[in-house]
C-alpha positions in Angstrom: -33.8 -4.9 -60.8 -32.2 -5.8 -57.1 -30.2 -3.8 -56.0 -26.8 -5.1 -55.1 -26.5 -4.7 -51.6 -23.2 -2.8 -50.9 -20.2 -4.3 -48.4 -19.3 -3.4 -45.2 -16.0 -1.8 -45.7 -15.0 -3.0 -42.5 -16.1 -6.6 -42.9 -12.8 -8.1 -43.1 -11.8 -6.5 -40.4 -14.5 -7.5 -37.9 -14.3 -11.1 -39.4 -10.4 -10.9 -38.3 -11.3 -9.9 -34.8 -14.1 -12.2 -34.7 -11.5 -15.0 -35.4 -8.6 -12.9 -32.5 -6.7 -13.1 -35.3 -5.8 -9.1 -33.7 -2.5 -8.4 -35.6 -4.1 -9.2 -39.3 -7.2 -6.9 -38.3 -5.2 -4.1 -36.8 -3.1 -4.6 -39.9 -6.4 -4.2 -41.9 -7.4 -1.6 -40.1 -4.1 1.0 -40.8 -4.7 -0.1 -44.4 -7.8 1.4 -44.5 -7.0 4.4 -42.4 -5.0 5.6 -45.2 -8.1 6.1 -47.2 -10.2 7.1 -44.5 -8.6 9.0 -42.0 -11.3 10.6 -40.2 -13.5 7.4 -39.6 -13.8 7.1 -36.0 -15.3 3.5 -35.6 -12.5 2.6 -38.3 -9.9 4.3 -36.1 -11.1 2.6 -32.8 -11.4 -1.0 -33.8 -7.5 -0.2 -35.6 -7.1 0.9 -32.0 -8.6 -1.8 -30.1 -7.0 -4.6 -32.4 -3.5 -3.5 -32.0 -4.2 -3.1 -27.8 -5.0 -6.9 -28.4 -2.0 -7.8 -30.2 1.2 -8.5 -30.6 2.0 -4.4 -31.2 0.0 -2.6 -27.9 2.0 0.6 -28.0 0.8 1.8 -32.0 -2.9 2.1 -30.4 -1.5 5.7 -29.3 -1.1 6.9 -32.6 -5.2 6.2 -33.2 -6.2 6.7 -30.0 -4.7 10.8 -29.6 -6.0 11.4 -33.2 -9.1 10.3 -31.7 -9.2 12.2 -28.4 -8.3 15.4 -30.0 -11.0 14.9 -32.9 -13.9 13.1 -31.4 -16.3 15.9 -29.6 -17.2 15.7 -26.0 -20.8 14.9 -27.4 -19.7 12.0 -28.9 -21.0 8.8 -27.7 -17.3 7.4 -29.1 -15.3 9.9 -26.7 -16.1 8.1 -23.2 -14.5 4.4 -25.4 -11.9 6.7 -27.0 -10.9 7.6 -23.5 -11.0 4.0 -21.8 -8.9 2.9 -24.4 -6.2 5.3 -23.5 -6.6 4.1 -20.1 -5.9 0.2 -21.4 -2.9 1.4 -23.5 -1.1 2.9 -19.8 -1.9 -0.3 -18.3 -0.7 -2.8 -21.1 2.5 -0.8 -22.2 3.3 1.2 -18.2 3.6 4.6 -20.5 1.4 6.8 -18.1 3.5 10.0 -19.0 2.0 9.9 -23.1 -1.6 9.3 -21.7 -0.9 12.2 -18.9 0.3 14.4 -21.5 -2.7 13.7 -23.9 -4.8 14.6 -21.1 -3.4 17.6 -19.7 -3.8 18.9 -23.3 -7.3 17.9 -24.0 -8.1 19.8 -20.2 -6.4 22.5 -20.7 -7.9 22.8 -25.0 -11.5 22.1 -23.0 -11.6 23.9 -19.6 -14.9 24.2 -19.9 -15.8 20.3 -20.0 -15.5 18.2 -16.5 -15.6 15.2 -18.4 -11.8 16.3 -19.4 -10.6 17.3 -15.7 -12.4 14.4 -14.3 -10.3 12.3 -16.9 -6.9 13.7 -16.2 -7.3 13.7 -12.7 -8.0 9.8 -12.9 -5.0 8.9 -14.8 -2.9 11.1 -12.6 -4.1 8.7 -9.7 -3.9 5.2 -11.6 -0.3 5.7 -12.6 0.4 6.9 -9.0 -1.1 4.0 -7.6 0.9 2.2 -9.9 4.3 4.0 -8.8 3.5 2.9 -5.1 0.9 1.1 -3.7 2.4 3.1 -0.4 1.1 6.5 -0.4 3.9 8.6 -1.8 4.0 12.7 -2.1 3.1 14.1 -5.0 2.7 17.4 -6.4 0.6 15.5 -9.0 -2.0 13.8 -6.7 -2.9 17.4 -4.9 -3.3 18.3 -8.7 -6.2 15.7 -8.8 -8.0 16.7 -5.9 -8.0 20.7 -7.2 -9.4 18.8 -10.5 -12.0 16.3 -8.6 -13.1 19.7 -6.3 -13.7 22.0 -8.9 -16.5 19.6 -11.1 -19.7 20.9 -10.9 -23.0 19.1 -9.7 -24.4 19.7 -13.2 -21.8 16.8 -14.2 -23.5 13.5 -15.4 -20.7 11.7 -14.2 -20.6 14.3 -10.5 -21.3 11.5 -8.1 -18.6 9.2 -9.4 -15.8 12.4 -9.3 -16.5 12.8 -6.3 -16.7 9.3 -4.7 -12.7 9.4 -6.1 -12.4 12.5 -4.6 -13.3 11.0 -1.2 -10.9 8.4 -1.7 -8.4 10.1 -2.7 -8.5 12.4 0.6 -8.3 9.2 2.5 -5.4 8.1 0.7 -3.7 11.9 1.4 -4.6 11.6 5.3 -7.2 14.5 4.8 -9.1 12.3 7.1 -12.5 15.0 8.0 -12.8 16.1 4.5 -12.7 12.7 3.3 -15.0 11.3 6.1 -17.6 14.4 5.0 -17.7 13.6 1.5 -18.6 10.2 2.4 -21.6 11.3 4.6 -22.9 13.3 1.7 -22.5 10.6 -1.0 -24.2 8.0 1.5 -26.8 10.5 2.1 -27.3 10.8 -1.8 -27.2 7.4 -2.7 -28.4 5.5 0.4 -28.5 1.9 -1.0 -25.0 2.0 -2.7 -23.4 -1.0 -1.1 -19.8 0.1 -2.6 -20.1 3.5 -1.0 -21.5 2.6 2.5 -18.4 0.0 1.9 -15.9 2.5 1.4 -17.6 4.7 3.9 -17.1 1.9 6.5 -13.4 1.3 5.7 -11.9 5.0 6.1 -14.0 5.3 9.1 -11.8 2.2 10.2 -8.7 3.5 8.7 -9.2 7.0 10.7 -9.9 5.7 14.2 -13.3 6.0 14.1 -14.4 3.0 15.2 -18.0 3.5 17.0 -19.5 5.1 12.9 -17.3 1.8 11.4 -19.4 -0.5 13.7 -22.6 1.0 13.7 -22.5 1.5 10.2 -22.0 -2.3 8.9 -24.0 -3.6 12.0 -26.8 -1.5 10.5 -25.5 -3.3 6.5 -25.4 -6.7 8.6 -28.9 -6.3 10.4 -31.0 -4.4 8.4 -30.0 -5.0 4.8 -29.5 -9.0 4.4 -25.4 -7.6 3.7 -23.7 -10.4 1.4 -20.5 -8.6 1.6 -17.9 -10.3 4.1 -15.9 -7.3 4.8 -18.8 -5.4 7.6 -18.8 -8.5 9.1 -14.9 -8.3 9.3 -14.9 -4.6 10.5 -17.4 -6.0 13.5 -15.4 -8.5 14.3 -12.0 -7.3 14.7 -13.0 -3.8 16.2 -16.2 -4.7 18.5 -16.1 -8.4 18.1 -18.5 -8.4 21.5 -21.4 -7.5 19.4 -21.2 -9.5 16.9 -24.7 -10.9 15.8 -25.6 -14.5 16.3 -26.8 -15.0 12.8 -23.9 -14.0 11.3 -21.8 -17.3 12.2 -24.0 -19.1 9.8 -23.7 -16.9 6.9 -19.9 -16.7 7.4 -19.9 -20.4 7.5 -21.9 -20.7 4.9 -19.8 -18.2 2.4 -16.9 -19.9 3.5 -18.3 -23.1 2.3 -18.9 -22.0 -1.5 -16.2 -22.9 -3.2 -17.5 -20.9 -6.0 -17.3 -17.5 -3.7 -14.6 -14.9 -4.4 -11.4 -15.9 -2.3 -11.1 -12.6 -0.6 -14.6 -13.0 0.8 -14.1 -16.6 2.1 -10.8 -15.4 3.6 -12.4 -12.7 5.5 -15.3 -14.9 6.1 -12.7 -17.3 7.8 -10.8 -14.8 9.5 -14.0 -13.2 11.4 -15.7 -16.4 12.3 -12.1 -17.2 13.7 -12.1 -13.7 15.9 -15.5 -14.1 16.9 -14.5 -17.8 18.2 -11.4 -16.2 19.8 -12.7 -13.8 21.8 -15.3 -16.3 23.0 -11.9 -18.2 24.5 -12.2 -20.5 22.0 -8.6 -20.5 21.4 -8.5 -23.8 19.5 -11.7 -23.4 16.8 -10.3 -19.7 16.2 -7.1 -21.2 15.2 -8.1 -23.6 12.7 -10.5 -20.7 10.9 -6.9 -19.0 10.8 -5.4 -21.8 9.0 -9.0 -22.3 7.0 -8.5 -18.7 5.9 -5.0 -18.7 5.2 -5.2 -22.1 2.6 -7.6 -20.1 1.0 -5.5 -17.3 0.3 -2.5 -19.3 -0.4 -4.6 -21.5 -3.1 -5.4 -17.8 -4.9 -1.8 -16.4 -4.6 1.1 -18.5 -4.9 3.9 -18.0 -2.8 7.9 -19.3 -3.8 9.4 -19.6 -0.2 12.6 -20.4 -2.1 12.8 -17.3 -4.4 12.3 -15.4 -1.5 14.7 -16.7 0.9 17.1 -15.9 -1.7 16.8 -12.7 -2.3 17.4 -12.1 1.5 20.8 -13.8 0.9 21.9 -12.1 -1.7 21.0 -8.9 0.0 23.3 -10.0 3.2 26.0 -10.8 0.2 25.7 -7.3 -1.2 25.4 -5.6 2.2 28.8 -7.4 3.5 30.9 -6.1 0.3 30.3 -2.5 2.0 32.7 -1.3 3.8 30.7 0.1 6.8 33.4 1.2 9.0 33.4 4.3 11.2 35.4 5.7 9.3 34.3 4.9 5.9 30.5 6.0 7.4 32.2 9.4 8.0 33.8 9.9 4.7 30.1 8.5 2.9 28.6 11.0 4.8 30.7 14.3 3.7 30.9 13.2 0.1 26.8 13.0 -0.3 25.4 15.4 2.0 27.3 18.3 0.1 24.9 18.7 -2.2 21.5 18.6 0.2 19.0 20.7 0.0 20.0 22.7 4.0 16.4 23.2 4.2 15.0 19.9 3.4 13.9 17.7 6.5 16.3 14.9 8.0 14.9 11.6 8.0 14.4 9.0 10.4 13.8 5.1 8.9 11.3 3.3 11.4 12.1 -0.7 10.5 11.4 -3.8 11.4 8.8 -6.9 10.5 4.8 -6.6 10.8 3.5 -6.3 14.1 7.0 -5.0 15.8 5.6 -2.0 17.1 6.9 0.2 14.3 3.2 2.1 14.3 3.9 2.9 18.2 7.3 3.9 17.9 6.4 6.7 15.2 3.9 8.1 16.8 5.9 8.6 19.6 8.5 10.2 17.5 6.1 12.0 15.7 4.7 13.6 18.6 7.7 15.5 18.9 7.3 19.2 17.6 10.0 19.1 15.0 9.1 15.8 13.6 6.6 15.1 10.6 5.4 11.5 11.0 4.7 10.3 7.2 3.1 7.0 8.5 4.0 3.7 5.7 5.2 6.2 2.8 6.7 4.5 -0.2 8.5 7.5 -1.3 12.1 5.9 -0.7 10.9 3.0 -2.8 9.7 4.9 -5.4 13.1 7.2 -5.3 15.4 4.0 -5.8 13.1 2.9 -8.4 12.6 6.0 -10.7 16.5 6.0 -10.5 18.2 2.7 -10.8 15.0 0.9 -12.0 12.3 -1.2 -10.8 13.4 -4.7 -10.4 14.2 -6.9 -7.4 16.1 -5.0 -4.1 19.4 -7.0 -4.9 19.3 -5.4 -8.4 18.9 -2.4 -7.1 21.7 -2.4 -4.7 24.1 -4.1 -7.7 23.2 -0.5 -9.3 24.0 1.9 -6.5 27.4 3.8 -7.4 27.8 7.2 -5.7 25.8 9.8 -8.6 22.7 7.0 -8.3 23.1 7.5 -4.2 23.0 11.5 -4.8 20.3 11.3 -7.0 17.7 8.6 -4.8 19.2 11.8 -1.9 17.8 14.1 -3.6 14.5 12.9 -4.5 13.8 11.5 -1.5 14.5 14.5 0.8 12.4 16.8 -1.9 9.5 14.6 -0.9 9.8 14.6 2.6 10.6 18.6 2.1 6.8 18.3 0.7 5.4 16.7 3.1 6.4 19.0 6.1 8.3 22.1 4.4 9.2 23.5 8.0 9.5 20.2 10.1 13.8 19.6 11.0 13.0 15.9 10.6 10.6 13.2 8.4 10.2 9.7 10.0 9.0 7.0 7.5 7.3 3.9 9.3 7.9 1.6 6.6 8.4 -2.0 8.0 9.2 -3.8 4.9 12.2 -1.2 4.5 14.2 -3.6 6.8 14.6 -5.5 3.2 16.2 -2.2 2.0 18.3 -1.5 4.8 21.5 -2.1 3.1 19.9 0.7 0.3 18.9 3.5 2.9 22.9 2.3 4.4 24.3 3.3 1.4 22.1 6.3 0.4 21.9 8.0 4.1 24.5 7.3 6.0 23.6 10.0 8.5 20.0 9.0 9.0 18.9 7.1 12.2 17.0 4.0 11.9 15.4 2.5 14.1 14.7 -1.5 14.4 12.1 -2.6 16.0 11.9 -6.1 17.7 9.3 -7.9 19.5 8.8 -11.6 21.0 9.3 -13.6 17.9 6.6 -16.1 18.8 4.5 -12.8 19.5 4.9 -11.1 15.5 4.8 -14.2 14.1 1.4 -15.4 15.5 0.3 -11.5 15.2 0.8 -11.6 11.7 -1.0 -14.9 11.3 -3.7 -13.5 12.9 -4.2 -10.7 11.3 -6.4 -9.7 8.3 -4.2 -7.5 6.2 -5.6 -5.5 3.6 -2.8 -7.0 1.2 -2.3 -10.3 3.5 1.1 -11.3 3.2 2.0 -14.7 1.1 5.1 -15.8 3.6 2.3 -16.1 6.6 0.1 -18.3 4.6 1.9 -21.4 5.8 3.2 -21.8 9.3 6.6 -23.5 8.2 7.4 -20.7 5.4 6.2 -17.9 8.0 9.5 -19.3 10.5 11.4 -19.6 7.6 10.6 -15.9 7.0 11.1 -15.0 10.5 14.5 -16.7 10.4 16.0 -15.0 7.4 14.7 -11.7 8.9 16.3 -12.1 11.6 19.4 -13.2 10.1 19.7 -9.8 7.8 19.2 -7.5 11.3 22.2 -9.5 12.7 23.9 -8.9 9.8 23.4 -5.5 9.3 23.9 -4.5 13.8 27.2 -6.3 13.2 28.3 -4.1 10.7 26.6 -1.1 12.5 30.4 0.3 13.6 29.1 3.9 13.9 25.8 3.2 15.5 23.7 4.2 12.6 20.5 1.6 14.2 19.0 0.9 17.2 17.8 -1.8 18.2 14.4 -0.9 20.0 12.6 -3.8 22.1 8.7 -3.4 22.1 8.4 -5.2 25.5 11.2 -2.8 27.4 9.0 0.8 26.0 5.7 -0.6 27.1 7.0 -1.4 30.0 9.7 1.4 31.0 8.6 3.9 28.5 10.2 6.7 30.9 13.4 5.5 30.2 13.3 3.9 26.6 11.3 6.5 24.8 14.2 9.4 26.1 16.5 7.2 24.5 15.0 6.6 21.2 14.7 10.5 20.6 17.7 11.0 21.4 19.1 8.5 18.8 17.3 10.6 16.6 19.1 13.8 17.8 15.7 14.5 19.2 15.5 16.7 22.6 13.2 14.9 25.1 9.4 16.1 25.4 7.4 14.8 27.6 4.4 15.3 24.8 6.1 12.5 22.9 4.2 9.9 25.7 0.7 11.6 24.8 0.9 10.6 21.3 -2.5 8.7 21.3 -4.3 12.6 21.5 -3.1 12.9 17.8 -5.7 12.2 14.9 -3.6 11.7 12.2 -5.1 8.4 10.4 -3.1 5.4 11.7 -2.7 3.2 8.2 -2.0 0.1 10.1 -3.3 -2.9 11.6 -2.6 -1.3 14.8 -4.8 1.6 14.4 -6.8 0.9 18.2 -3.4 0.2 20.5 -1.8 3.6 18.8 -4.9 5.6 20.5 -4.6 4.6 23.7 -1.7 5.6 26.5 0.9 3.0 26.1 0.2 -0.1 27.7 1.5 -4.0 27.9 -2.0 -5.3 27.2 -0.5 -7.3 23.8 2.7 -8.6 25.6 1.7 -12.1 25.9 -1.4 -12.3 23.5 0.3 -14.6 21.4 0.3 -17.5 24.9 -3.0 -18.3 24.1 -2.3 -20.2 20.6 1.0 -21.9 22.1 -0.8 -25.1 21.6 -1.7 -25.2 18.2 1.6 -23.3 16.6 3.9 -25.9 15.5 6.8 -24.9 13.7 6.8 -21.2 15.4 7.8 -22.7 18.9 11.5 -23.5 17.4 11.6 -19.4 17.0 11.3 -19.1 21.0 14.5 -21.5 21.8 15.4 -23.3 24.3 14.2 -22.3 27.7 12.7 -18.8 25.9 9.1 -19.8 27.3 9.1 -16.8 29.7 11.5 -14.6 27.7 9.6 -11.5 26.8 12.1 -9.1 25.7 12.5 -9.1 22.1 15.5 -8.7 22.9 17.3 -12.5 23.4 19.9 -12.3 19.6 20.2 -8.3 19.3 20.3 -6.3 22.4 19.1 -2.7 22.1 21.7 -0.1 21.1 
């Protein structure tokens, strides 16, 4: 007799996610649990059904079960693991998977798969605090994790290509630039680690290994990636091969090609065309390059424009008086931490000169410069939330201001325990002005302006890492521009105790003898004359600027933006009237 061939008890499960029907098999699934509560491929499809569905944030309940019962041998551990990883991304609850695996390290010290794992959710959810870099106790945790894996490690290489970055990321600039060396030597055909290689060589200033690295990419090994041929072009566009205008052409062309390569396709061929003096062709690969980033990432010019005014609205309603300063000032600071750093806010749009300006004042040998660090808007947001920067300001009272005070000077205490002051060179904090206002009364900030004509066209011209959606259009980058300058005015007419200055790029590169003094002493800074020889530092320069901020000062980028005057359209209005020789920065808001 046949016999009857048994059921798959998990059949009508699999049919239900066969069909996505993902709540009625996750509903299967914790039906069946309760007769089976040690099946692990029963638990993980409950798992992966409920990550699917309408009900993400049960998979935690299967999913820790599983981590803590499922050995390391287990061929189910390394999906039991991702999935963790999906449920922080889908539900933002880091802290329960950070938790899970600081337990399951600390239960198995002697595995690297379980260090390895905590130390990569500890940099995920940080990255997902702050795409800024931000101190954290936390992230130096990850590197002790990522540095103590042994070679013997199946997964060793892969650690420590994180580790690498992660150095990067924490301005550890040799040991990152090391590691690198060593993993390219170890895996000399790895296109994403030369890649990464080439990029923190760029990031660090050092520009001769950047170039010779993705020439050799470019002219050896048929590269098909867009961004050596980026690195050429705006660091030693002289050398630029001949036959890589035709490939860039050509991966511009195919429409099928990822959008970030045919932007950076665009944006070299258009560097390469400009430094041949062919102001014209450069500019329309600009515009090429920025329609195709515009097409990928949509940009509402409206939503944007007013959110600035309701930030002037909110800012106005403070009474920012003298007087009232004074009064701000005693009632918050009684509480700081008297050995905690001062800060310094460094402001102003893209391109201003904010890079040069802190590393001036970071020169100085009682000042800690922190470069772009997010930690003030991570501070606001871990307190009054994470939503827009008018909702934030609607939900400053006083014990919300003490509390962004406090967390924000403990980070800047981290970063340079024995440093009097912290300057942050944030220039998108010129949107949270009105926040810093109202939280530091007693810091200095400092606005940098340029030549409008010369940020705007700097900005167009330049390849961002995260290129910025207002510059993708000419018209909405002036309508930027405007509103900008419209929330400076506003906030330097309210300035009654003279809590900003007003800083002109074109009067320090030109009189630096005389403005830099003045700026420090804004700052409550005692001149030094070391503060002129910044470019000797090697602190990584996490900016588009990273050449100009290694070199003495100089007025070689006064009047770059002249060349394009032709083809700008809608950014002439931003020069006005009789402006075409006015190179001050200075012609609505003079300096303090």
């Amino acid at each position: 007799m046949k016999q009857l061939q048994k059921k798959d008890p998990l059949s009508s499960m699999k049919e239900a996610m066969a069909a996505r029907d993902f709540d009625r098999a996750a509903a299967i699934g914790v039906k069946l649990a309760r007769t089976h509560p040690k099946n692990v491929e029963l638990l993980l499809m409950t798992s992966v059904a409920e990550l699917q569905g309408s009900h993400p944030r049960r998979a935690f309940t299967h999913l820790s079960k599983l981590a803590q019962i499922v050995p390391v041998s287990d061929r189910h551990i390394g999906m039991v693991l991702q999935n963790l990883m999906v449920f922080a991304r889908a539900t933002g609850d880091y802290h329960s998977v950070t938790a899970l695996a600081d337990k399951l390290y600390r239960q198995n010290r002697s595995e690297p798969l379980y260090a390895e794992y905590l130390a990569n959710v500890i940099i995920e959810h940080d990255r997902r605090v702050s795409a800024a870099p931000t101190y954290s106790p936390e992230i130096m945790r990850a590197i002790t994790l990522l540095e103590a894996i042994p070679q013997s490690f199946s997964r060793y290489f892969q650690s420590q290509l994180a580790l690498a970055q992660l150095y990067v990321h924490v301005e550890m600039a040799d040991k990152g630039l090391a590691l690198y060396e060593k993993l390219v030597a170890a895996q000399p055909d790895n296109r994403t680690v030369r890649h990464l290689q080439i990029s923190a060589q760029a990031l660090t200033g050092q520009v001769d290994p950047a170039v010779c690295n993705s020439l050799d990419l470019i002219e050896n090994h048929q590269e098909t990636n867009t961004q050596p041929y980026l690195v050429v072009a705006f660091l030693r566009p002289h050398v630029m091969p001949d036959s890589a205008i035709p490939f860039l052409e050509s991966v511009f062309a195919d429409a099928a090609q990822n959008p970030m390569h045919r932007y950076n396709a665009a944006f070299a061929l258009a560097r390469t065309a400009e430094v041949r003096q062919q102001f014209e062709e450069a500019f329309k690969w600009y515009e090429k390059g920025h329609a195709v980033h515009r097409e990928a990432n949509g940009y509402d010019a409206n939503q944007e424009l007013a959110e600035i005014d309701r930030i002037i609205e909110l800012a106005n309603r403070d009474d920012l008086s003298a007087e009232a300063q004074a009064k701000a000032i005693e009632k918050l600071s009684a509480g700081d931490d008297a050995t905690a750093p001062k800060p310094v806010f460094i402001v102003g749009m893209p391109r201003s000169g904010t890079t040069l300006t802190e590393r001036i004042i970071g020169a100085h040998s009682d000042v800690h410069a922190a470069g772009e660090a997010g930690d003030f808007a991570r501070a606001v947001g871990e307190v009054v939330g994470w939503g827009s920067i008018s909702e934030q300001m609607a939900l400053i009272d006083d014990k919300a201001a003490r509390a962004i005070r406090k967390k924000y000077l403990a980070a800047m205490k981290g970063y340079a325990p024995t440093a009097k002051m912290v300057a942050n060179k944030t220039p998108a904090n010129f949107l949270r002005t009105g926040l810093i206002r109202r939280v530091f009364p007693d810091a200095p900030i400092v606005h940098c302006q340029r030549h409008p004509l010369a940020i705007t066209l700097s900005i167009y011209t330049t390849p961002f890492a995260n290129p910025m959606r207002f510059s993708d259009s000419l018209d909405d980058l002036a309508d930027y521009y405007r509103a900008y300058e419209k929330l400076m005015q506003s906030f330097s007419s309210q300035d009654d105790a003279g809590q900003i200055f007003n800083l002109s790029y074109e009067e320090l590169v030109s009189d630096p003898e005389t403005m830099a003094p003045r700026l420090l002493a804004h700052c409550g800074l005692d001149w030094q004359a070391d503060c002129l020889e910044f470019y000797r530092s090697r602190q990584a320069a996490r900016t588009a600027s990273l050449m100009q901020v290694r070199r003495p000062i100089n007025a070689e980028s006064v009047d770059k933006w002249q060349r394009f005057k032709p083809f700008i359209g809608p950014l002439a209005e931003l020069a006005g009237p009789g402006d075409d020789n006015d190179t001050s920065g200075n012609r609505r808001t003079e300096a303090a």
